[in-house]
GUTOR-73436 format. One record per residue (C-alpha): x, y, z; residue in one letter. Coordinates in steps of 0.25 Angstrom, whole numbers, plus 5000, padded with zeros to 4 digits. Layout:
<atom c1="X" c2="Y" c3="Z" code="A"/>
...
***
This chain:
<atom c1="4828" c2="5175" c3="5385" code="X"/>
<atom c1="4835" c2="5183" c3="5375" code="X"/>
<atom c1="4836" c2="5178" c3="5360" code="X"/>
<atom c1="4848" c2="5171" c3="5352" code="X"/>
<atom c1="4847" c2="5177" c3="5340" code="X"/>
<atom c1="4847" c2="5193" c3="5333" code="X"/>
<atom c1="4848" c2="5196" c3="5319" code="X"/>
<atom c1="4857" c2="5204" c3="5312" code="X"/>
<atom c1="4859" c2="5211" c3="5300" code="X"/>
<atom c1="4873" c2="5215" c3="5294" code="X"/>
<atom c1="4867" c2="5227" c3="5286" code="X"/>
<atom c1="4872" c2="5232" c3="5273" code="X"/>
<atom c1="4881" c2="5240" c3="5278" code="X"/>
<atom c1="4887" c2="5232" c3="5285" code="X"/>
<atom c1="4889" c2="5222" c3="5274" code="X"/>
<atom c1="4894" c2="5233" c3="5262" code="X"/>
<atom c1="4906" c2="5235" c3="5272" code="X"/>
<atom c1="4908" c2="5221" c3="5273" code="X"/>
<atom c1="4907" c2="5220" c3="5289" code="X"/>
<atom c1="4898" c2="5205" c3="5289" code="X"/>
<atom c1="4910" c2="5199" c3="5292" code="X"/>
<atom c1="4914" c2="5208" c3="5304" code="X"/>
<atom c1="4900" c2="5210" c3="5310" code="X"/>
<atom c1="4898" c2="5195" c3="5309" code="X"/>
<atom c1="4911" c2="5193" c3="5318" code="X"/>
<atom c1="4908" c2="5202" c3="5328" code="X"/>
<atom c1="4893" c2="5193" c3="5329" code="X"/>
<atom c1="4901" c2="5183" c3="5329" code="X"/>
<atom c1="4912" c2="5186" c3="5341" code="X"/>
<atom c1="4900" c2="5191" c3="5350" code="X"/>
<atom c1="4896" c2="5176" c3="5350" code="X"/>
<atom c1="4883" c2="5176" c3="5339" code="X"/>
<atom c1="4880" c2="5165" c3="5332" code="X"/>
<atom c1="4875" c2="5168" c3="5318" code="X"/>
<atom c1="4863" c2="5158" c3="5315" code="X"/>
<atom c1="4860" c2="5162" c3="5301" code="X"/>
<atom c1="4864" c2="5173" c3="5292" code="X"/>
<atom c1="4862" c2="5180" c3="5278" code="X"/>
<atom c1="4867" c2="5189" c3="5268" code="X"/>
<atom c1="4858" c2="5195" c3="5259" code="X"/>
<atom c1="4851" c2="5208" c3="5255" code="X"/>
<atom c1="4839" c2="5212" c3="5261" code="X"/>
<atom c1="4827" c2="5217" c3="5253" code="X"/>
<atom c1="4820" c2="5229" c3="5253" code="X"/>
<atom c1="4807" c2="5221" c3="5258" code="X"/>
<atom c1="4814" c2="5213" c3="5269" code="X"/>
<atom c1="4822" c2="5226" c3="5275" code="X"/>
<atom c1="4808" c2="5232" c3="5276" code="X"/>
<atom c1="4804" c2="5220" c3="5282" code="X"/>
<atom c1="4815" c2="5217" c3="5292" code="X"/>
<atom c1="4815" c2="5233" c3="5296" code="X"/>
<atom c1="4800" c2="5235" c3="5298" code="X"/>
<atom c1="4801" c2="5237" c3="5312" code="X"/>
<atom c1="4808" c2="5251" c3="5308" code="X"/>
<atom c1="4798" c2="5255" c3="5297" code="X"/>
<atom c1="4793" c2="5266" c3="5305" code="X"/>
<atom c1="4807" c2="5272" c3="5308" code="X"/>
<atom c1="4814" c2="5284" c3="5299" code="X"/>
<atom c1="4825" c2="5273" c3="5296" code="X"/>
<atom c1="4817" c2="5263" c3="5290" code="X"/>
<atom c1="4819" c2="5265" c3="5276" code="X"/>
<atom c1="4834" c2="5268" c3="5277" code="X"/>
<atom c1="4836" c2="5254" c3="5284" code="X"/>
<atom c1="4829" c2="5246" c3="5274" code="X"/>
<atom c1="4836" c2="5254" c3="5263" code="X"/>
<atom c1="4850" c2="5250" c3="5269" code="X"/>
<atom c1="4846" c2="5236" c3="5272" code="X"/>
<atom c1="4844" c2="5235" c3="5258" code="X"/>
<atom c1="4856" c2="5240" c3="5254" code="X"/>
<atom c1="4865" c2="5229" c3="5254" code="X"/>
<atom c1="4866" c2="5215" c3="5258" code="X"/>
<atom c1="4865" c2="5210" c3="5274" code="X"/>
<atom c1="4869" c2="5199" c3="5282" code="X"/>
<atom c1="4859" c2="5194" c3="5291" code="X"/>
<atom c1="4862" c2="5186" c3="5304" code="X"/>
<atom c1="4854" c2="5179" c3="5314" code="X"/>
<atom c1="4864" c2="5180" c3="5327" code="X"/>
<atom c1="4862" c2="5169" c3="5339" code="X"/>
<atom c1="4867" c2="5172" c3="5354" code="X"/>
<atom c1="4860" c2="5173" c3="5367" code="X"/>
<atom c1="4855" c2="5186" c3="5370" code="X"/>
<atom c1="4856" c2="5189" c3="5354" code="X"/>
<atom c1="4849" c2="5201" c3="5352" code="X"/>
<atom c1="4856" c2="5208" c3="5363" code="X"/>
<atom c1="4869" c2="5203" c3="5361" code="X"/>
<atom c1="4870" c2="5206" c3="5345" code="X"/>
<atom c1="4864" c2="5219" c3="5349" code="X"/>
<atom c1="4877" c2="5223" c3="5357" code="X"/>
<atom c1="4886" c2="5219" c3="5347" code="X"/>
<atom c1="4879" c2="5227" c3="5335" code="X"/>
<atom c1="4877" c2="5240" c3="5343" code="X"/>
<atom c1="4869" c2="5254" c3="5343" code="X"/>
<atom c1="4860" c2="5256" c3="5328" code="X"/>
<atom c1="4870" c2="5267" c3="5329" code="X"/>
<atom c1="4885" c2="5265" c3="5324" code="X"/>
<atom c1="4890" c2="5277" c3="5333" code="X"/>
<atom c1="4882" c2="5273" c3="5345" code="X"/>
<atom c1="4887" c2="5257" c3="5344" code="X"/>
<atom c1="4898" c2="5253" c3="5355" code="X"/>
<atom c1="4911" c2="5251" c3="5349" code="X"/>
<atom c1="4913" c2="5238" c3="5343" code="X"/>
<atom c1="4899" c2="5236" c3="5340" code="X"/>
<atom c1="4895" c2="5230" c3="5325" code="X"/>
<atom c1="4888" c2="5245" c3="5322" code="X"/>
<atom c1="4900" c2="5253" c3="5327" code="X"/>
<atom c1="4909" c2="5245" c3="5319" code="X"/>
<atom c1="4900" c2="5242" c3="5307" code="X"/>
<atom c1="4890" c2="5252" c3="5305" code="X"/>
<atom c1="4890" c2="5262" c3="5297" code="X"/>
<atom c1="4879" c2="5271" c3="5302" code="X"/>
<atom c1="4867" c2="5270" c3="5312" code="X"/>
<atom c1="4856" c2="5266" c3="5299" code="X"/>
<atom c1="4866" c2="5258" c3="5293" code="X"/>
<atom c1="4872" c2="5251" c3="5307" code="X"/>
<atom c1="4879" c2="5238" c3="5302" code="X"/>
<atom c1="4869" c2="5227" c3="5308" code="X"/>
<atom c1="4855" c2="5225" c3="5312" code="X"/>
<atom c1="4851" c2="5218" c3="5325" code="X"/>
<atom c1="4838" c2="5212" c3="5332" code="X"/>
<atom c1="4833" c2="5222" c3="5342" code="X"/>
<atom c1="4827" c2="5210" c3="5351" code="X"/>
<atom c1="4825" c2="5196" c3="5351" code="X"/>
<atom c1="4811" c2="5196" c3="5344" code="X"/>
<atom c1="4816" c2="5204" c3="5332" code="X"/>
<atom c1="4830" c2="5196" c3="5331" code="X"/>
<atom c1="4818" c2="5184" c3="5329" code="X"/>
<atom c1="4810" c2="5192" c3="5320" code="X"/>
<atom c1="4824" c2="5197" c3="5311" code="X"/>
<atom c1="4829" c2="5180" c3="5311" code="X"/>
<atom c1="4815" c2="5175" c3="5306" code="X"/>
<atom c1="4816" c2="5188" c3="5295" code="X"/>
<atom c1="4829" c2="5184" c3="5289" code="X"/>
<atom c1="4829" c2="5168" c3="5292" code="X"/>
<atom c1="4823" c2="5156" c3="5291" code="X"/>
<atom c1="4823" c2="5146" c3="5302" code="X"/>
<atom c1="4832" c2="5136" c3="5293" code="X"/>
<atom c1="4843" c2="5148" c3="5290" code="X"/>
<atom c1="4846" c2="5148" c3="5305" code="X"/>
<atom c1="4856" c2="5139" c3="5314" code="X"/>
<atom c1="4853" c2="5143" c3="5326" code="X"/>
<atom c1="4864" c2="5141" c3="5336" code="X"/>
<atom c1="4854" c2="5141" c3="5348" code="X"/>
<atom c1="4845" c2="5131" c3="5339" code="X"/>
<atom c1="4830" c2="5141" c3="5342" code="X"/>
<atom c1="4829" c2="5141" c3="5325" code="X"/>
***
């Protein structure tokens, strides 16, 4: 069975120009249920952290050094088929390669700095929750917390 949640991340970008409340009602007409969320600024340590799984790409250091850049909203998103579901709403990595009317088409600003972040598979949608949140900051709408 595929999972109910993914996380996402509106990245600082995003936030400077003042698209939270537009990507959030796109999330929210596709039928997600937003079970916890924060708004805060990531540290250097916990960017490094949070991205390790790229520390051995040519983009590492950029990423983190944007993700430091500014404040973020953090979102743990519920719907069957999460994952996969948030995943078509976001788009490609790469503005100009996204589908029309998908968040990084509309919201993105370039492929390094690409509007929101979101879980590749179920396992690491898991892994980015428990990163981010305790057990007692979610309200689950499938009731698994």
């Amino acid at each position: 069975m595929n999972g109910t949640k993914t996380l996402t991340i509106i990245k600082p970008g995003a936030v400077a120009n003042e698209y939270i409340g537009p990507i959030l009602e796109k999330i929210n007409s596709k039928g997600f249920h937003i079970s916890a969320m924060k708004f805060f600024r990531l540290t250097q340590s916990q960017a490094e952290r949070f991205y390790a799984i790229h520390m051995d790409k040519a983009f590492y250091k950029s990423l983190v050094e944007f993700m430091i850049s500014g404040p973020v909203l953090v979102a743990i998103l519920e719907k069957d088929n999460a994952v996969e579901e948030y995943r078509k709403i976001i788009g490609a990595t790469d503005p100009t390669k996204a589908e029309e009317g998908t968040i990084r088409k509309l919201f993105a600003e370039s492929i390094e700095r690409n509007a929101v972040h979101g879980s590749d598979s179920d396992e690491n949608a898991m892994r980015e929750c428990d990163f981010f949140f305790s057990k007692i900051e979610r309200f689950s709408k499938f009731g698994d917390d």
